[in-house]
N, C-alpha and C positions, 0 to 999 in steps of 0.2 A: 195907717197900716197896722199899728201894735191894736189897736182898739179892734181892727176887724179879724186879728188873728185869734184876738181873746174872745170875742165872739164865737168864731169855728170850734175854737178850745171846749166853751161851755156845751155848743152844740153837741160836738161829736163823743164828749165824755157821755151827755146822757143817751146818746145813736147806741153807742158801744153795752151802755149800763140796761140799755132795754134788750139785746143782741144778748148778752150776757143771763137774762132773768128769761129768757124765752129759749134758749141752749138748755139752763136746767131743768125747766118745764120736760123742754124733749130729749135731755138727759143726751146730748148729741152736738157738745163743744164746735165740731167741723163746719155748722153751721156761720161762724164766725169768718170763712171763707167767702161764702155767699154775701156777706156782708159789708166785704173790702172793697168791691169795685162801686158800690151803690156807696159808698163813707163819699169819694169822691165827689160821686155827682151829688149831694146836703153839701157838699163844701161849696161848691161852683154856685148852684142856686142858691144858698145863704150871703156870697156874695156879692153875688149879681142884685140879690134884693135889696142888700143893705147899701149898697155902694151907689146903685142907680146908671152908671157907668154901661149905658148900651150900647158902646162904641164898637166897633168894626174887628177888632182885635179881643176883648172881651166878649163878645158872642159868639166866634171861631171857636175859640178855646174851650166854653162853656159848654158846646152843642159836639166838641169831637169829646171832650171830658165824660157830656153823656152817654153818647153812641157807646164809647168805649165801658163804662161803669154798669150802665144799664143792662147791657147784653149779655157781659162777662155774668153778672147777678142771676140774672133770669135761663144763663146756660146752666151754671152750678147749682142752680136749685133743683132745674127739671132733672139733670143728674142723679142729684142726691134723695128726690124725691121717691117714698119707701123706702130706704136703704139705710142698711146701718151706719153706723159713725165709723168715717173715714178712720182708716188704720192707724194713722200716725197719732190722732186725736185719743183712739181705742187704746196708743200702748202709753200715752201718756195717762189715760186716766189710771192706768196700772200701776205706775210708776209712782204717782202722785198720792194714791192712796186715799186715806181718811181723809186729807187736803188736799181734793181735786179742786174741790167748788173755790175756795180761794186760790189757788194757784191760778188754777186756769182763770179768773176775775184780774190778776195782776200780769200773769206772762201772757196770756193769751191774747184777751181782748185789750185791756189797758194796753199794754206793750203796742199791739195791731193800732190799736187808735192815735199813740204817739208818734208811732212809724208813718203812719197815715198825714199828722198835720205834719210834719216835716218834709217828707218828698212833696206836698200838695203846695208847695212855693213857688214853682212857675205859674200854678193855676190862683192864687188870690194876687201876685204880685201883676198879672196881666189884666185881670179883672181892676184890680184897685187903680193902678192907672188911668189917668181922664185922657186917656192919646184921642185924636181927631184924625178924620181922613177916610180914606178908602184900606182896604189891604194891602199890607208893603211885600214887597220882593220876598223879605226872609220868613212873613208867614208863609206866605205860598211853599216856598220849598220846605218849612215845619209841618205843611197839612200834607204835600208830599209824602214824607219820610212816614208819618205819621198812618199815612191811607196805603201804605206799602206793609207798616207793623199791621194795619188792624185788618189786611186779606191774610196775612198769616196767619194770622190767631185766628179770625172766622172759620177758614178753609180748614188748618189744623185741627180745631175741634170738631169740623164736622167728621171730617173723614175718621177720628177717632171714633166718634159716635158710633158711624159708620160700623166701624172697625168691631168695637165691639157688641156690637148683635150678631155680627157672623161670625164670628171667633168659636174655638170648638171647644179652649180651654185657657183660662188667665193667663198661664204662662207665653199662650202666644204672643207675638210682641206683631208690632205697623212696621210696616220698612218700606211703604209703597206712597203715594203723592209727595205731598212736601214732607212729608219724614222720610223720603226717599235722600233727601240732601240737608236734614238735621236732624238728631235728633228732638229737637224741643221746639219745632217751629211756634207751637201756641207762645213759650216762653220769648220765645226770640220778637216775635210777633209784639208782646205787650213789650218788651224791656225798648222798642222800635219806635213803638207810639211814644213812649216818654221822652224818646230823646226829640222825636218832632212837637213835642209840646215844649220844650227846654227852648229849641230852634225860636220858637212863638214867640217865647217870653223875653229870647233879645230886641224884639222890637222898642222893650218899654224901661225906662230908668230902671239901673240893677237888676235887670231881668236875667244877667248872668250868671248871676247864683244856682240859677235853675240848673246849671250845667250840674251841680252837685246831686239837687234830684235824681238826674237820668242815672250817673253815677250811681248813685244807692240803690236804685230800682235794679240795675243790672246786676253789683254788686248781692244785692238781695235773690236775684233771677239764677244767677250762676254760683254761689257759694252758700245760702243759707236757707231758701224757703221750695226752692226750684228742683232745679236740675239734679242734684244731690241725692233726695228722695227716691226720685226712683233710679239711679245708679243703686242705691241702697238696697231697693226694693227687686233688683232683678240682682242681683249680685253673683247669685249660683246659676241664673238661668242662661245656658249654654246658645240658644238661639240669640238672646240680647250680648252676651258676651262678642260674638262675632259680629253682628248688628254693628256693636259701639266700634269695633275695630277698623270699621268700611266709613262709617260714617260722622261727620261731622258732629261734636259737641252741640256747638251752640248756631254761630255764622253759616246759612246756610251757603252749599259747594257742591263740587261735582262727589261723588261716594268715589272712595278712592277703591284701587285694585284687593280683590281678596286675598286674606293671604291665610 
């Protein structure tokens, strides 16, 4: 297990260190977003190669790890694609000054890639495992939980997409599909999938540690990388202010009465 995590280690230092040298090329740090769900899926298939382990339980994991890294990747790029560098990235480089290029090489992506092997412990600790058999009980109900987070997030991002091509002006804010009963279903959505990947990884010796992944991912979802930003980002905007008052945080619910 230590041999295969130092493996990931080497791998994803130099994912992140190319990620990093291709950001200053395009002078556009945010890029490092698009990057995060694809780290995942070089983890999954770096262990899957090295380990050989094509058992019943490690290809679940591997193939929801991709769906899920893959998608998430290829939605944030088309997004991002011609557009400037995401705001948050724009006021850090402000902030950061003459020591952007380093900063952002340590807090940004280093940091991203550290966060990255540590929540990614239910996915090599399922993988490294030699289990035998068919699908147990508790995957099943982990690809459940799991295909419940990842219509969230799909559907979520679409209707944003959606959302915004018609929109008449940023300040508008979605208050209609599944943002009708959260606001962050995309977030809610991923933080959903992790815990059905967590669920997976009880199948296999100490695969309960993974409970601490889903922990951190949520943790990370609702107090640090998430949901916070854009509270941040609409702060003054009187349409979102009442928005947040009717509706749901995080757990999607019924929208409660106006007031």
């Amino acid at each position: 297990m230590m041999e295969l995590y130092v493996t990931n280690i080497a791998v994803i230092f130099i994912y992140m260190t190319l990620l990093f040298v291709v950001a200053q090329f395009l002078k556009n740090n945010a890029i490092v977003d698009i990057g995060w769900g694809i780290g995942f899926v070089i983890i999954a298939v770096t262990s899957l190669l090295l380990t050989q382990n094509y058992n019943a339980h490690a290809i679940l994991i591997a193939i929801l790890v991709t769906l899920w890294g893959a998608r998430l990747g290829i939605y944030l790029l088309i997004r991002a694609w011609g557009k400037p560098e995401d705001f948050r990235y724009a006021n850090f480089r402000k902030q950061w000054g003459k020591r952007v290029k380093v900063i952002a090489f340590f807090r940004v992506f280093m940091l991203q890639g550290a966060i990255m092997l540590v929540i990614s412990y239910p996915i090599i600790r399922t993988i490294y495992s030699d289990s035998s058999g068919s699908i147990s009980g508790l995957a099943v109900i982990g690809a459940a939980i799991w295909a419940i987070g990842y219509f969230f997030q799909v559907v979520g991002d679409a209707q944003l997409a959606a959302f915004r091509k018609r929109r008449r002006s940023k300040e508008e804010v979605l208050t209609t599909g599944l943002w009708k009963y959260t606001r962050h279903p995309n977030y809610f959505g991923e933080a959903s999938m992790w815990w059905g990947l967590a669920i997976i990884a009880l199948t296999v010796p100490n695969g309960y540690w993974g409970i601490l992944s889903a922990l951190a991912m949520n943790f990370l979802l609702v107090k640090i990388s998430g949901v916070p930003f854009l509270d941040r980002r609409y702060a003054n905007n009187m349409q979102y202010q009442q928005y947040k008052r009717v509706t749901n945080r995080f757990i999607p619910w019924l929208p409660k009465r106006s007031v």
